[in-house]
C-alpha positions in Angstrom: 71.3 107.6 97.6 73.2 105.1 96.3 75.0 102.4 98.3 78.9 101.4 97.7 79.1 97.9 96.8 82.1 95.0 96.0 81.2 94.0 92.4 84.1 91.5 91.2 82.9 91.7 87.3 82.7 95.8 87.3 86.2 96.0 85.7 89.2 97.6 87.9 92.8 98.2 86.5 94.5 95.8 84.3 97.6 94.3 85.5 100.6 96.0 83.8 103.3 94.1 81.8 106.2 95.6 84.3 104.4 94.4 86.9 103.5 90.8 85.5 106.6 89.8 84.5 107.8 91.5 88.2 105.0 89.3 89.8 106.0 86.4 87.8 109.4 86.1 88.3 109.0 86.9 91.8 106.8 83.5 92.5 109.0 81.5 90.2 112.5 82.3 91.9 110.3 81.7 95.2 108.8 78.3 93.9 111.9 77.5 92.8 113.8 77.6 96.1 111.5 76.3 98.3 109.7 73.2 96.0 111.6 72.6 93.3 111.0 69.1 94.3 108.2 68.9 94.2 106.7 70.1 90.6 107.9 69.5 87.6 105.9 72.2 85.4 105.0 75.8 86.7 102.1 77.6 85.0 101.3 81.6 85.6 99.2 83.4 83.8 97.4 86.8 84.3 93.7 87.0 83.2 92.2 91.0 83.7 92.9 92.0 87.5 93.6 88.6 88.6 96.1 86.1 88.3 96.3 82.4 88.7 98.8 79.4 89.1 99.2 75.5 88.1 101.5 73.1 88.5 102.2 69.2 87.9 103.4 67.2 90.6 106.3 65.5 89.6 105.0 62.0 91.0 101.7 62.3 88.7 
């Protein structure tokens, strides 16, 4: 019998382009309003199942 286990590099579903630019704009509008401040450049990109997020400080 076979055991169920968590295996990050076994695939999953990819992220759909709806739903990335949905996800996207979402943390944007939300970065936006509460730290515009604070950065000066906002990086998102989706990679597979995940998705990640950069930014420059705007005193570097």
């Amino acid at each position: 019998m076979n055991a169920w286990g968590f295996d990050q590099r076994s695939g999953g579903v990819k992220i759909a382009a709806t739903v990335k630019q949905r996800t996207e704009q979402r943390i944007r509008s939300y970065a936006v309003a509460k730290y515009a401040e604070n950065f000066s450049c906002l990086g998102i990109s989706f990679h597979g199942v995940y998705y990640y997020h950069f930014r420059q400080d705007r005193f570097s």
